[in-house]
PDB file with one MODEL, atoms N, CA, C and O in Angstrom:
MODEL        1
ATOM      1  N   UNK A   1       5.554 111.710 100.264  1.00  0.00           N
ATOM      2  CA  UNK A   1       6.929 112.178 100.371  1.00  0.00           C
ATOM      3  C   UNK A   1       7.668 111.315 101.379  1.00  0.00           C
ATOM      4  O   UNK A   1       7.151 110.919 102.424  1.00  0.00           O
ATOM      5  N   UNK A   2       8.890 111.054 101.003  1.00  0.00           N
ATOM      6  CA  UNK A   2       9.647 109.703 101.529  1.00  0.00           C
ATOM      7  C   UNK A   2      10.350 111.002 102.989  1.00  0.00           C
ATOM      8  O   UNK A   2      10.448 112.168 102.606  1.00  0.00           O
ATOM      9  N   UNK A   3      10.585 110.838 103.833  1.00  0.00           N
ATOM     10  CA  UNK A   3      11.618 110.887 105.070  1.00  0.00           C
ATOM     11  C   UNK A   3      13.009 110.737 105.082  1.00  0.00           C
ATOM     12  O   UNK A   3      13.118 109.612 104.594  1.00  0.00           O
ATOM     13  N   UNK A   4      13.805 111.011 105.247  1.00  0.00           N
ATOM     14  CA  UNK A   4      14.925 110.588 105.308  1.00  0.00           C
ATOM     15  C   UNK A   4      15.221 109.675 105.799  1.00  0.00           C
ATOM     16  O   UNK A   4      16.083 108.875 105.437  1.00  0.00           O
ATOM     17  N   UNK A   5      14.607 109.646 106.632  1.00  0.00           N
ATOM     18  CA  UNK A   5      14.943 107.985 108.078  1.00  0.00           C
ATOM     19  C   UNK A   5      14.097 107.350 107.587  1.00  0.00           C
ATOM     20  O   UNK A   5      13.990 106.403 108.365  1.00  0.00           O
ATOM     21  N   UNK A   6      13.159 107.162 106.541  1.00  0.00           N
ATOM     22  CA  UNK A   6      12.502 105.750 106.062  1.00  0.00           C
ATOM     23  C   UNK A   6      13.193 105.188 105.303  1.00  0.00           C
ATOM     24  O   UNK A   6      13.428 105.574 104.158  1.00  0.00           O
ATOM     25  N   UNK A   7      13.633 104.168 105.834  1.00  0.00           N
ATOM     26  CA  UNK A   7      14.223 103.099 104.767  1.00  0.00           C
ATOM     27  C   UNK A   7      13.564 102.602 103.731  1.00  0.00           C
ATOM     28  O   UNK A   7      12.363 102.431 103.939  1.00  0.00           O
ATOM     29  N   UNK A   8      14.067 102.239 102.400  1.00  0.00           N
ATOM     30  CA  UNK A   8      13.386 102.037 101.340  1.00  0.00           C
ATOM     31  C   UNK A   8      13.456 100.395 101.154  1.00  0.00           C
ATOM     32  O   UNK A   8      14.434  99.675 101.358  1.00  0.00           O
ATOM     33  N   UNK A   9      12.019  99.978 100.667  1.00  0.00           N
ATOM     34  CA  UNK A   9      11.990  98.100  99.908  1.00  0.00           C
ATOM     35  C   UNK A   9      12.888  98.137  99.526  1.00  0.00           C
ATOM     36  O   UNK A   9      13.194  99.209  99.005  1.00  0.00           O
ATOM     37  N   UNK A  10      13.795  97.146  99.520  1.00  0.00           N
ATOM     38  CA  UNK A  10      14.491  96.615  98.273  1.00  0.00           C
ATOM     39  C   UNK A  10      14.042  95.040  97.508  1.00  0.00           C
ATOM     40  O   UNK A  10      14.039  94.068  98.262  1.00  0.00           O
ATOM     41  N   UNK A  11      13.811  94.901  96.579  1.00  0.00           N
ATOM     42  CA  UNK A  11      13.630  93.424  96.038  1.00  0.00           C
ATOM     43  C   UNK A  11      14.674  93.341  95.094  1.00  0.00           C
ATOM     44  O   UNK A  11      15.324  94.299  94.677  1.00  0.00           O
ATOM     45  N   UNK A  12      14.843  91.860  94.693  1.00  0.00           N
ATOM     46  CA  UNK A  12      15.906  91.396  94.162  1.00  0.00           C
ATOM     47  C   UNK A  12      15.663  91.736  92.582  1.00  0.00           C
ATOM     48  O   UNK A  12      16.579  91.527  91.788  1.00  0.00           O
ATOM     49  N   UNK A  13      14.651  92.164  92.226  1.00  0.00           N
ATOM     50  CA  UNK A  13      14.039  92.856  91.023  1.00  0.00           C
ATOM     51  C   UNK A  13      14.217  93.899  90.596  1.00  0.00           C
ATOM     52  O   UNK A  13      14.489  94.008  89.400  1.00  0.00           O
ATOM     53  N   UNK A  14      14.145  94.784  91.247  1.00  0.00           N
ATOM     54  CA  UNK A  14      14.631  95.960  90.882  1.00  0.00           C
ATOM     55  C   UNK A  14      15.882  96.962  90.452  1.00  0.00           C
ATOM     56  O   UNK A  14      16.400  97.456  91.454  1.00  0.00           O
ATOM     57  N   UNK A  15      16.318  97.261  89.563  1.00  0.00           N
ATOM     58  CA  UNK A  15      17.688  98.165  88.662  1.00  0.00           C
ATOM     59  C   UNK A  15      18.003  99.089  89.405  1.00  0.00           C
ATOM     60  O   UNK A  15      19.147  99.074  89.860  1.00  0.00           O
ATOM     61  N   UNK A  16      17.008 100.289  89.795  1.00  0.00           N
ATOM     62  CA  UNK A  16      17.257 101.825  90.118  1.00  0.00           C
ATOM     63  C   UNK A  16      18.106 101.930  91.013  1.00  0.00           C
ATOM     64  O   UNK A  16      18.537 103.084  90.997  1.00  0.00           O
ATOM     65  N   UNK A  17      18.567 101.343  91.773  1.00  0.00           N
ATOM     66  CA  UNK A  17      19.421 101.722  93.174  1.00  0.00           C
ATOM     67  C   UNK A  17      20.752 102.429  92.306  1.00  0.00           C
ATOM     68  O   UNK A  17      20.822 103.657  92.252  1.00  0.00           O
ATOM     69  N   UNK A  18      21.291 101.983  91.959  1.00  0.00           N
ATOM     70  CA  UNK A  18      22.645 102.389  91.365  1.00  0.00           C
ATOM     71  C   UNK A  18      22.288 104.007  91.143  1.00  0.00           C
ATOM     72  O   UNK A  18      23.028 104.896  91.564  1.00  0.00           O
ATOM     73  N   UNK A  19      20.814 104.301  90.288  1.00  0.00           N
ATOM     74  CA  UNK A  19      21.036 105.230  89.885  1.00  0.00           C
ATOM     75  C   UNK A  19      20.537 106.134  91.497  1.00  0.00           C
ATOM     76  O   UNK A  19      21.116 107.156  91.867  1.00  0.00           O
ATOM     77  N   UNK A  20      19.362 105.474  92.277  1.00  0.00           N
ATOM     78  CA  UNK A  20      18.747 106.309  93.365  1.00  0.00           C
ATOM     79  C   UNK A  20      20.184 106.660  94.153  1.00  0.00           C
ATOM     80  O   UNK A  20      20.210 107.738  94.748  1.00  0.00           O
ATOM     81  N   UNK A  21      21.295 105.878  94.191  1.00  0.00           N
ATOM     82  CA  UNK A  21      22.592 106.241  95.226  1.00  0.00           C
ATOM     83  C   UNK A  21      23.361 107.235  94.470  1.00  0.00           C
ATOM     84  O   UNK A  21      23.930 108.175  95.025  1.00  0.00           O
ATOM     85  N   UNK A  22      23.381 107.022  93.152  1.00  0.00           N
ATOM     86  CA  UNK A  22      24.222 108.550  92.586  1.00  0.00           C
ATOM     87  C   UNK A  22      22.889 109.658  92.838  1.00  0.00           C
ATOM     88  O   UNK A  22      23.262 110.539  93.612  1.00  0.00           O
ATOM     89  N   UNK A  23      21.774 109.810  92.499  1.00  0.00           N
ATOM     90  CA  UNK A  23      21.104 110.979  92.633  1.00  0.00           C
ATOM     91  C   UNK A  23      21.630 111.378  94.192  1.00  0.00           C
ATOM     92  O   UNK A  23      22.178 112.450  94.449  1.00  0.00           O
ATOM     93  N   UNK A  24      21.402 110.482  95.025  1.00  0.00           N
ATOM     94  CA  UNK A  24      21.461 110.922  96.582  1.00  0.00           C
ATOM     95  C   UNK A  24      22.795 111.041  96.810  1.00  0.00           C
ATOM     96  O   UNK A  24      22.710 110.970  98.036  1.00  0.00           O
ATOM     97  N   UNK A  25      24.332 111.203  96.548  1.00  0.00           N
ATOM     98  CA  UNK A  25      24.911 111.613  96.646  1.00  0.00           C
ATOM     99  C   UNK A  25      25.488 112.673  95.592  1.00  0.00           C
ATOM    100  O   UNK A  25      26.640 113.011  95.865  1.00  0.00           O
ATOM    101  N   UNK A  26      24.965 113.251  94.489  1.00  0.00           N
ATOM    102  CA  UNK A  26      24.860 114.359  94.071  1.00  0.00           C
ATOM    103  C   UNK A  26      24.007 115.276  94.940  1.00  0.00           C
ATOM    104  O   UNK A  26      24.328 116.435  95.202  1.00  0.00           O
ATOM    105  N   UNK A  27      22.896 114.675  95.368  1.00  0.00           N
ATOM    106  CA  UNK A  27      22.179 116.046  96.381  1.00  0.00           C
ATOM    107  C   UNK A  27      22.979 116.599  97.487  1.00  0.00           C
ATOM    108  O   UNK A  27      22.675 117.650  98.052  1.00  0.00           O
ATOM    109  N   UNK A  28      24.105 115.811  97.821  1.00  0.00           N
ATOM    110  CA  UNK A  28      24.245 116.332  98.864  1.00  0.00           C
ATOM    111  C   UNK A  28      25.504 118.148  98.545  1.00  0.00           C
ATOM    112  O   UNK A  28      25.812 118.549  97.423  1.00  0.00           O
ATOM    113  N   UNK A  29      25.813 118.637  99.503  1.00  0.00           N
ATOM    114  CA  UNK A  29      26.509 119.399  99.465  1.00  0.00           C
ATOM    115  C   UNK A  29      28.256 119.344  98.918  1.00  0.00           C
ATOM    116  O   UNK A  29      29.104 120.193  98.641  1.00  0.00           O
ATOM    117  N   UNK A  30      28.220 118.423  98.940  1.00  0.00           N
ATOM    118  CA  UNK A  30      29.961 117.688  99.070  1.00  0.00           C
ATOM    119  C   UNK A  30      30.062 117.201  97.456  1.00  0.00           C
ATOM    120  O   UNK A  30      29.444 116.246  96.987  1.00  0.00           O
ATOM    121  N   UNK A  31      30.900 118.000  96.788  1.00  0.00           N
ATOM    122  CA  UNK A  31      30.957 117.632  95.434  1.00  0.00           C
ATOM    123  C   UNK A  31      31.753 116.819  95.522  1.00  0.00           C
ATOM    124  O   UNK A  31      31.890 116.363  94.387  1.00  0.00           O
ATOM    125  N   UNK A  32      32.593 116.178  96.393  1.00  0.00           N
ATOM    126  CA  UNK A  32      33.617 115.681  96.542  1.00  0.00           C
ATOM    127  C   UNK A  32      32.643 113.722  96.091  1.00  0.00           C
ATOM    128  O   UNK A  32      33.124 112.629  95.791  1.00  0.00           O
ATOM    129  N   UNK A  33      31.469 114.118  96.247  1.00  0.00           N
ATOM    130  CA  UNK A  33      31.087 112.688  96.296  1.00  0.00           C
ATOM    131  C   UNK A  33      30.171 112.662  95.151  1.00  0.00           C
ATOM    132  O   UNK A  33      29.495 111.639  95.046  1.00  0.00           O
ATOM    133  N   UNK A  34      30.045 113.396  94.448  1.00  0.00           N
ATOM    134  CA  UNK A  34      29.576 113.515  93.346  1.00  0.00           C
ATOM    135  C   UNK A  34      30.151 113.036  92.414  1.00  0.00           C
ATOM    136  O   UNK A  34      29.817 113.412  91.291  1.00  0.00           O
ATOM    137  N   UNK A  35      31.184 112.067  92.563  1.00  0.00           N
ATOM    138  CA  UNK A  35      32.560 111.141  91.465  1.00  0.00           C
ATOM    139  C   UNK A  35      32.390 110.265  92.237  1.00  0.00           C
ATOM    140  O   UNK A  35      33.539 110.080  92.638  1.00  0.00           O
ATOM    141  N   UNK A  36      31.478 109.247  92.992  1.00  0.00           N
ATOM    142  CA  UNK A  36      31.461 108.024  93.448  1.00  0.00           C
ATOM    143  C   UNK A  36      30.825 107.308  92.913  1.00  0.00           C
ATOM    144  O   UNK A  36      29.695 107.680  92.599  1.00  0.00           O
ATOM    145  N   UNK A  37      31.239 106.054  92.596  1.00  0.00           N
ATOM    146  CA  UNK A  37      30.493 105.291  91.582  1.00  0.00           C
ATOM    147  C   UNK A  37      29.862 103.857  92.439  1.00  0.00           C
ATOM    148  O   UNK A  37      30.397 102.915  93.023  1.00  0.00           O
ATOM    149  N   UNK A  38      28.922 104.129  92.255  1.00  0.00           N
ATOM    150  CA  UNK A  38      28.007 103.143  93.069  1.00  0.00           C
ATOM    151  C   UNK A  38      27.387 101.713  92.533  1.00  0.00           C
ATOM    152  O   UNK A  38      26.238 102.061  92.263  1.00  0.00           O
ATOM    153  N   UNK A  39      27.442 100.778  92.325  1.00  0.00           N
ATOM    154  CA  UNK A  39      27.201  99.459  92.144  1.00  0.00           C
ATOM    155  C   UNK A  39      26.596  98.547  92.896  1.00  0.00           C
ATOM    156  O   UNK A  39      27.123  98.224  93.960  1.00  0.00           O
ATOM    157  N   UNK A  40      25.031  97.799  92.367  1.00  0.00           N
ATOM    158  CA  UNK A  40      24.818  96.739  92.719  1.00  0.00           C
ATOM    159  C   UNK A  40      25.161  95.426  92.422  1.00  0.00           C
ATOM    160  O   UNK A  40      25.316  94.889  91.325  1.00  0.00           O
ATOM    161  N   UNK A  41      25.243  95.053  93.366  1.00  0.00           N
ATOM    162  CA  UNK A  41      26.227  93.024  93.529  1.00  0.00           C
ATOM    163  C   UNK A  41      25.553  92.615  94.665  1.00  0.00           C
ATOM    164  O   UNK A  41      25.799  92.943  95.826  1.00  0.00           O
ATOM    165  N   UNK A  42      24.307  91.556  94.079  1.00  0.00           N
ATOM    166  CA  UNK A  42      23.850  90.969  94.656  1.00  0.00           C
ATOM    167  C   UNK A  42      23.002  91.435  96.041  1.00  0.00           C
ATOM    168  O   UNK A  42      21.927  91.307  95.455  1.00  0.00           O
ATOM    169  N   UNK A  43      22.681  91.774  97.094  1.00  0.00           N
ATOM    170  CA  UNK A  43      22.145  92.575  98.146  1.00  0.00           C
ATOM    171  C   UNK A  43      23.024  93.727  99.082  1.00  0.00           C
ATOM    172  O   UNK A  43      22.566  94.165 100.137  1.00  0.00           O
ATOM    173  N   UNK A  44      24.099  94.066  98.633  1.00  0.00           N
ATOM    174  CA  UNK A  44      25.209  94.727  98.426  1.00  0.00           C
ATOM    175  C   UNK A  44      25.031  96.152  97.485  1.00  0.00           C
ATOM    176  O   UNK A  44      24.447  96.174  96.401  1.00  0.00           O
ATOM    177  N   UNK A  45      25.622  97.249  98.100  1.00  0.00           N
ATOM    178  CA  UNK A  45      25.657  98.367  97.374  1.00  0.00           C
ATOM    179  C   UNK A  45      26.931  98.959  97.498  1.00  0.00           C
ATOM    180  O   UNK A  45      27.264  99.583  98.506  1.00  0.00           O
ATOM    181  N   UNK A  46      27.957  98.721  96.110  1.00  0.00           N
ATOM    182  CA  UNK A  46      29.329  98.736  96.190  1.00  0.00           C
ATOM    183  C   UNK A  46      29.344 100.506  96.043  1.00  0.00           C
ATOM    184  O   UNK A  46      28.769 101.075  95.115  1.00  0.00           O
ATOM    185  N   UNK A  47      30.157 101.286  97.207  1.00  0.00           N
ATOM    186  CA  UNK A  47      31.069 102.539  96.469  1.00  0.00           C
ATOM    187  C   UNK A  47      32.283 102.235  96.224  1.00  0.00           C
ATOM    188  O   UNK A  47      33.040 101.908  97.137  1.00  0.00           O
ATOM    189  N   UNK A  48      32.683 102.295  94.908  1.00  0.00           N
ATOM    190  CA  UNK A  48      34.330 102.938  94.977  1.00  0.00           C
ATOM    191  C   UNK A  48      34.788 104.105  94.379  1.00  0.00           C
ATOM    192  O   UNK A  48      33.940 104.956  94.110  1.00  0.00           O
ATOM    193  N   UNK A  49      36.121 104.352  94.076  1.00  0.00           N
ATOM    194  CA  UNK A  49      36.392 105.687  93.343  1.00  0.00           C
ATOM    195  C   UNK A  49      37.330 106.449  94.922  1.00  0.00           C
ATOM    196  O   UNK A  49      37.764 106.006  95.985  1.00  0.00           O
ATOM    197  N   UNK A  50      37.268 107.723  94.262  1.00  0.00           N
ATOM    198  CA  UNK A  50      38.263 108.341  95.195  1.00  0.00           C
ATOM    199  C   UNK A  50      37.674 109.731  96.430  1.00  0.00           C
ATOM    200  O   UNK A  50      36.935 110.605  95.975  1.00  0.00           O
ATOM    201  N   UNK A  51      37.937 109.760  97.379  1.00  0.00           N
ATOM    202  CA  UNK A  51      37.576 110.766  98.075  1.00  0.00           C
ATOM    203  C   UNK A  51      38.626 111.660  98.841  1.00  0.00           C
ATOM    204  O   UNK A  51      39.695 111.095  99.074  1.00  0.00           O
ATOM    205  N   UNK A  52      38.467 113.244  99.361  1.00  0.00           N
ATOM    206  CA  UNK A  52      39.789 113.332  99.782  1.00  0.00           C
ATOM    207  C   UNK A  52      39.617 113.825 101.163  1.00  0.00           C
ATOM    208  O   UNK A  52      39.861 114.947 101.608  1.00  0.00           O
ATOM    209  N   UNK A  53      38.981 112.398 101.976  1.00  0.00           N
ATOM    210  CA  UNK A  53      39.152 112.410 103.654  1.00  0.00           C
ATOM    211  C   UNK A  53      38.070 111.671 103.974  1.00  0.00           C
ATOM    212  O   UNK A  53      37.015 111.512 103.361  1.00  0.00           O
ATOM    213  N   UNK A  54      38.465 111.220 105.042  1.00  0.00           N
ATOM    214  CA  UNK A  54      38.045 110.160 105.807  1.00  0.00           C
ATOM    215  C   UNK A  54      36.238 110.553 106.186  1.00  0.00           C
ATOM    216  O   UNK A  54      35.208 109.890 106.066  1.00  0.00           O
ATOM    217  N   UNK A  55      36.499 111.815 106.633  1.00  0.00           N
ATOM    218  CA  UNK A  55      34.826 112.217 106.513  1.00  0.00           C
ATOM    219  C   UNK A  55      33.773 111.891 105.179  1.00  0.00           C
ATOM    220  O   UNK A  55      32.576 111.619 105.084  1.00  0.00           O
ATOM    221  N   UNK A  56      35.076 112.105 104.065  1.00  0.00           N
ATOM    222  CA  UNK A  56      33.412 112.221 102.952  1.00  0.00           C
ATOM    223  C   UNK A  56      33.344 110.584 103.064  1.00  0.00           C
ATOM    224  O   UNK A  56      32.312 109.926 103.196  1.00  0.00           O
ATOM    225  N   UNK A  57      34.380 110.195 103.000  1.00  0.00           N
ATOM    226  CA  UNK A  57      34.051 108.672 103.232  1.00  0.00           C
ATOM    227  C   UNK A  57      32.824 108.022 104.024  1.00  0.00           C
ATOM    228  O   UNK A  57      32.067 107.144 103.611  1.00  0.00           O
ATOM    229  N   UNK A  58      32.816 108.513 104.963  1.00  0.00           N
ATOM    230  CA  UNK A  58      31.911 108.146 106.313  1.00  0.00           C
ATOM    231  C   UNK A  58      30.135 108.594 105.724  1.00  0.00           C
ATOM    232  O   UNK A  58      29.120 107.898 105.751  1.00  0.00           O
ATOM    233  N   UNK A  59      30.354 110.122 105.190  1.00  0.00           N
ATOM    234  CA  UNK A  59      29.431 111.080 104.673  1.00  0.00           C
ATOM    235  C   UNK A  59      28.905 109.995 103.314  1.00  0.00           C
ATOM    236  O   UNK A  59      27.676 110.058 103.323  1.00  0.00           O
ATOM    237  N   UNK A  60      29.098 109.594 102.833  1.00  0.00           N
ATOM    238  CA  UNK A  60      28.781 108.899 101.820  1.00  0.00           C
ATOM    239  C   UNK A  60      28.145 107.940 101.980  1.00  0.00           C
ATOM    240  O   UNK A  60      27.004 107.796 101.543  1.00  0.00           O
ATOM    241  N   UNK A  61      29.146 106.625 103.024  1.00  0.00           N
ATOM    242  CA  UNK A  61      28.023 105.958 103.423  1.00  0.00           C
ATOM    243  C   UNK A  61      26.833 106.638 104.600  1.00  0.00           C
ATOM    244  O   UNK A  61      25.708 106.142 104.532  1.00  0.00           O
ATOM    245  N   UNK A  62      26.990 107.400 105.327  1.00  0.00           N
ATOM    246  CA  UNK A  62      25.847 107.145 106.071  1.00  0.00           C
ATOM    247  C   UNK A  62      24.317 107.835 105.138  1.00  0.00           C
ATOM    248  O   UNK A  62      23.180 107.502 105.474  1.00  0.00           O
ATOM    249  N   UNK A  63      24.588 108.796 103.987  1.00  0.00           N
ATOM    250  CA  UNK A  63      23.644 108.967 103.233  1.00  0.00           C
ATOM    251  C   UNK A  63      23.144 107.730 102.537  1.00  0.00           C
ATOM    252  O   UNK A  63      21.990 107.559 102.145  1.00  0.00           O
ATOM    253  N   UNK A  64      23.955 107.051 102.450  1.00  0.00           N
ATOM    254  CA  UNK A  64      23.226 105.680 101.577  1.00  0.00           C
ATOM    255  C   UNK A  64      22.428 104.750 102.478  1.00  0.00           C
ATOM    256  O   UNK A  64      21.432 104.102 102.156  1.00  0.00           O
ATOM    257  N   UNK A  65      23.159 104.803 103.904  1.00  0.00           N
ATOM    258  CA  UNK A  65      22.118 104.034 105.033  1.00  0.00           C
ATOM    259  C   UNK A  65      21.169 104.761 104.820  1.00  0.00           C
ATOM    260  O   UNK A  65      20.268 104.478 104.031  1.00  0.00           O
ATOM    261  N   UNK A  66      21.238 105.865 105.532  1.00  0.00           N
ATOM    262  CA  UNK A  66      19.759 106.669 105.469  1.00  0.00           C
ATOM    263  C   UNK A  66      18.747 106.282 104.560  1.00  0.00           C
ATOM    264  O   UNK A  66      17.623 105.972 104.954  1.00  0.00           O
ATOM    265  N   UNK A  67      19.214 106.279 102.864  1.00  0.00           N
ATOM    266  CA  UNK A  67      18.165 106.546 102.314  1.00  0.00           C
ATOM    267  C   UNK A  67      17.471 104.679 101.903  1.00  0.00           C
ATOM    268  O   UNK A  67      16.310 104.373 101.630  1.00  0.00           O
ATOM    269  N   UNK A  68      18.973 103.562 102.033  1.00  0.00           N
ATOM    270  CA  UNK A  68      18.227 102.102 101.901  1.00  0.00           C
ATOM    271  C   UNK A  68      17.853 101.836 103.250  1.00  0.00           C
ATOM    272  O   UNK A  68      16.766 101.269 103.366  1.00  0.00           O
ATOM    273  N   UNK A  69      18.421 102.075 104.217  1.00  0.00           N
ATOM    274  CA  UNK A  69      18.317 101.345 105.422  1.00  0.00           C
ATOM    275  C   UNK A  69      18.421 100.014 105.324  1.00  0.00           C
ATOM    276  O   UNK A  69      19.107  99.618 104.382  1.00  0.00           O
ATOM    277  N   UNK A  70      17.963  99.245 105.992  1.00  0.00           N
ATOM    278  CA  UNK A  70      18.424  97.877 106.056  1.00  0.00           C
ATOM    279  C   UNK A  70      17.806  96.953 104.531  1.00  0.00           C
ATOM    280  O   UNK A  70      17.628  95.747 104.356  1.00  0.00           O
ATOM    281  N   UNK A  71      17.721  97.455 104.145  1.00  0.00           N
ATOM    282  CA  UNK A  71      17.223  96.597 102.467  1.00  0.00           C
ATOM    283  C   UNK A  71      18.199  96.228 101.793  1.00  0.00           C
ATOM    284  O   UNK A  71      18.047  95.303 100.995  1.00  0.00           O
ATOM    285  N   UNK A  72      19.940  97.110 102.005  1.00  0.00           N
ATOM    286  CA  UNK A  72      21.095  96.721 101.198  1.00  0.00           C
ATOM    287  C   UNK A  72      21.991  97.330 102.250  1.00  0.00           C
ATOM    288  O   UNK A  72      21.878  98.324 102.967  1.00  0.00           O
ATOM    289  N   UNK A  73      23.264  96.060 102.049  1.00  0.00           N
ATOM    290  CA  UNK A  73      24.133  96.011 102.979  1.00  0.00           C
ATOM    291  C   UNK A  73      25.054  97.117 102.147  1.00  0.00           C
ATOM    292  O   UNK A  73      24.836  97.226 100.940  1.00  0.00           O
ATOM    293  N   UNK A  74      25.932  97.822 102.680  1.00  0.00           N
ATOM    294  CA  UNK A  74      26.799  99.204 102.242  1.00  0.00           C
ATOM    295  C   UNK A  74      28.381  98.747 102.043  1.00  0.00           C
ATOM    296  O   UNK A  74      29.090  98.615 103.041  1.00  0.00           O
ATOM    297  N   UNK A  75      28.749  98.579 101.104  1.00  0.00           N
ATOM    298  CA  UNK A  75      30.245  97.801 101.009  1.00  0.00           C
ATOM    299  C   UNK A  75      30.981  99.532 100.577  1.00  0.00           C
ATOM    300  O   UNK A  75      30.611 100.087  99.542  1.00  0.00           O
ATOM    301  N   UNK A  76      31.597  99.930 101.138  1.00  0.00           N
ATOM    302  CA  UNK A  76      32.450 101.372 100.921  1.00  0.00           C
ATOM    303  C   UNK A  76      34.119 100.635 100.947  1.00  0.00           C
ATOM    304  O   UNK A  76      34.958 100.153 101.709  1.00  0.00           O
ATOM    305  N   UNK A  77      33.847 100.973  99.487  1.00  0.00           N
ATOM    306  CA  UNK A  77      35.288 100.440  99.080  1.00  0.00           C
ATOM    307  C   UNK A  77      36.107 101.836  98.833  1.00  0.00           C
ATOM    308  O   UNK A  77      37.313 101.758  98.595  1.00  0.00           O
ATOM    309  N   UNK A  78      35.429 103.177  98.892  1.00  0.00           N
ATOM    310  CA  UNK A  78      36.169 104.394  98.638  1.00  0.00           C
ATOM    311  C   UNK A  78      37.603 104.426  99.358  1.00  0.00           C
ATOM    312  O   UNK A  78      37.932 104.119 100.504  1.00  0.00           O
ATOM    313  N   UNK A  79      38.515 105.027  97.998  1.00  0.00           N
ATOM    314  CA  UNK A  79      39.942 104.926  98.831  1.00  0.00           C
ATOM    315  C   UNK A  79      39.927 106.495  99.241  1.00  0.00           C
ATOM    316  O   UNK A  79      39.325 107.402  98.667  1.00  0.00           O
ATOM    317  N   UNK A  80      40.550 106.549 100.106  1.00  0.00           N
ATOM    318  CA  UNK A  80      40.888 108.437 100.578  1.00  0.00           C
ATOM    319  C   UNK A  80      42.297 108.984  99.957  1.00  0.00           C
ATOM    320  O   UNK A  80      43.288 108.344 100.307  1.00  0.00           O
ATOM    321  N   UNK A  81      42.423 109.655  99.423  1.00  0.00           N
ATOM    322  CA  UNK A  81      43.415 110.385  99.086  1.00  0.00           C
ATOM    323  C   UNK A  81      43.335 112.010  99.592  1.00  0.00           C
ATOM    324  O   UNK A  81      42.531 112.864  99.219  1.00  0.00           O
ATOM    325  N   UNK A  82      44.376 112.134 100.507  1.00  0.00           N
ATOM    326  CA  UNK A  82      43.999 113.418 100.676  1.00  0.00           C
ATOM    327  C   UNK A  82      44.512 114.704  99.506  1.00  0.00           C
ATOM    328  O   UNK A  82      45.570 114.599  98.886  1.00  0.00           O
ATOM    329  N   UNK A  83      43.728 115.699  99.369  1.00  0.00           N
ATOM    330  CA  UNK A  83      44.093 116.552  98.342  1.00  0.00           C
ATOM    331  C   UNK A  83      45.579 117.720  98.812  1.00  0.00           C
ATOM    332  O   UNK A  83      45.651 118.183  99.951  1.00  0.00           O
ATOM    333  N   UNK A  84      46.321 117.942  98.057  1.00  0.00           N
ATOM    334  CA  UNK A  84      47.562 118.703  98.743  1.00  0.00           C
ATOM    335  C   UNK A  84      46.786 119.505  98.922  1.00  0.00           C
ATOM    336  O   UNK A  84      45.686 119.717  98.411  1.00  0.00           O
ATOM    337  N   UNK A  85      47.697 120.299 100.146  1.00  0.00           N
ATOM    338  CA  UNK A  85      47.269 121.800 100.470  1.00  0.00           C
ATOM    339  C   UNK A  85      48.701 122.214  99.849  1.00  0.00           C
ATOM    340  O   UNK A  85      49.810 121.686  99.780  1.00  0.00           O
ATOM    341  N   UNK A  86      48.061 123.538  99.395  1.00  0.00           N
ATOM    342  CA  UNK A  86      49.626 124.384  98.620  1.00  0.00           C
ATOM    343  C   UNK A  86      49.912 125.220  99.428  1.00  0.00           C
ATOM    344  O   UNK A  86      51.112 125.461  99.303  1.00  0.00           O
ATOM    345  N   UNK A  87      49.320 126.009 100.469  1.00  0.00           N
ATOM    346  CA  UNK A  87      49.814 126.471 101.462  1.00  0.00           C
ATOM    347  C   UNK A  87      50.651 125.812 102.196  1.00  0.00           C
ATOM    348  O   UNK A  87      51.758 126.347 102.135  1.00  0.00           O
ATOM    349  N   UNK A  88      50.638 125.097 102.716  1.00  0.00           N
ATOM    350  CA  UNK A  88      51.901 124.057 103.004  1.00  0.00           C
ATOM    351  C   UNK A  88      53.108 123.573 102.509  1.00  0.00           C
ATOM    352  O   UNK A  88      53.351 122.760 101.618  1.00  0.00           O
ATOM    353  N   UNK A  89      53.948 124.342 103.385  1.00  0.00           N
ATOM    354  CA  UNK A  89      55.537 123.378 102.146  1.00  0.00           C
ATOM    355  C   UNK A  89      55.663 121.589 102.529  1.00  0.00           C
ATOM    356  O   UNK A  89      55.382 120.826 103.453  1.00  0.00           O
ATOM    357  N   UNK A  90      56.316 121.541 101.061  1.00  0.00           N
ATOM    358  CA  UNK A  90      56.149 120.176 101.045  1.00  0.00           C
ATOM    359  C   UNK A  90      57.797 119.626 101.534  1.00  0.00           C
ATOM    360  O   UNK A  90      58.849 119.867 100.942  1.00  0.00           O
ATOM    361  N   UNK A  91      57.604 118.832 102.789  1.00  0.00           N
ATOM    362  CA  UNK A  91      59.428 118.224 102.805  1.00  0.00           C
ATOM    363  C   UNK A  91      59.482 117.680 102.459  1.00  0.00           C
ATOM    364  O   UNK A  91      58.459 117.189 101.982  1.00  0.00           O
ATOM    365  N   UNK A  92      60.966 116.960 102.221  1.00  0.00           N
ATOM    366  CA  UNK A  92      60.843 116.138 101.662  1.00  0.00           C
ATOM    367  C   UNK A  92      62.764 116.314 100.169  1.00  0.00           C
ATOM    368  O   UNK A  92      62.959 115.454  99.310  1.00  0.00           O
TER     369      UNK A  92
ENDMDL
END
């Protein structure tokens, strides 16, 4: 059973990451990151897509450190959009 803090091999051979970074951000609690689309390019592990705050942003990558650790560099291209609140009037 893998650790959280063990970083995983990476070789230049291997496919699964794309899919091991969506499983590991579906596990987490935050559905919000469960629409991030994750891509390998070269020793690079691209997110983009949309999030709504600066936390899941952060939350996203540091689950992906965790689970490659230093085997793939973390390119977080996620843009933030924050979601309206409707309780709030809007000025304007």
């Amino acid at each position: 059973m893998r650790l959280a803090s063990q970083p995983v091999e990476v070789s230049a051979g291997e496919i699964p990451h794309e899919r091991m970074a969506h499983a590991e951000l579906r596990a987490t609690p935050y559905v919000g990151l469960h629409r991030v689309e994750c891509r390998l390019s070269g020793c690079r592990l691209v997110l983009s897509g949309k999030v709504s705050s600066f936390f899941l942003k952060q939350v996203a990558q540091s689950v992906l450190l965790r689970r490659f650790g230093s085997g793939l560099a973390i390119e977080n291209r996620l843009e933030v959009i924050p979601e309206r609140d409707t309780n709030v009037p809007e000025w304007g």
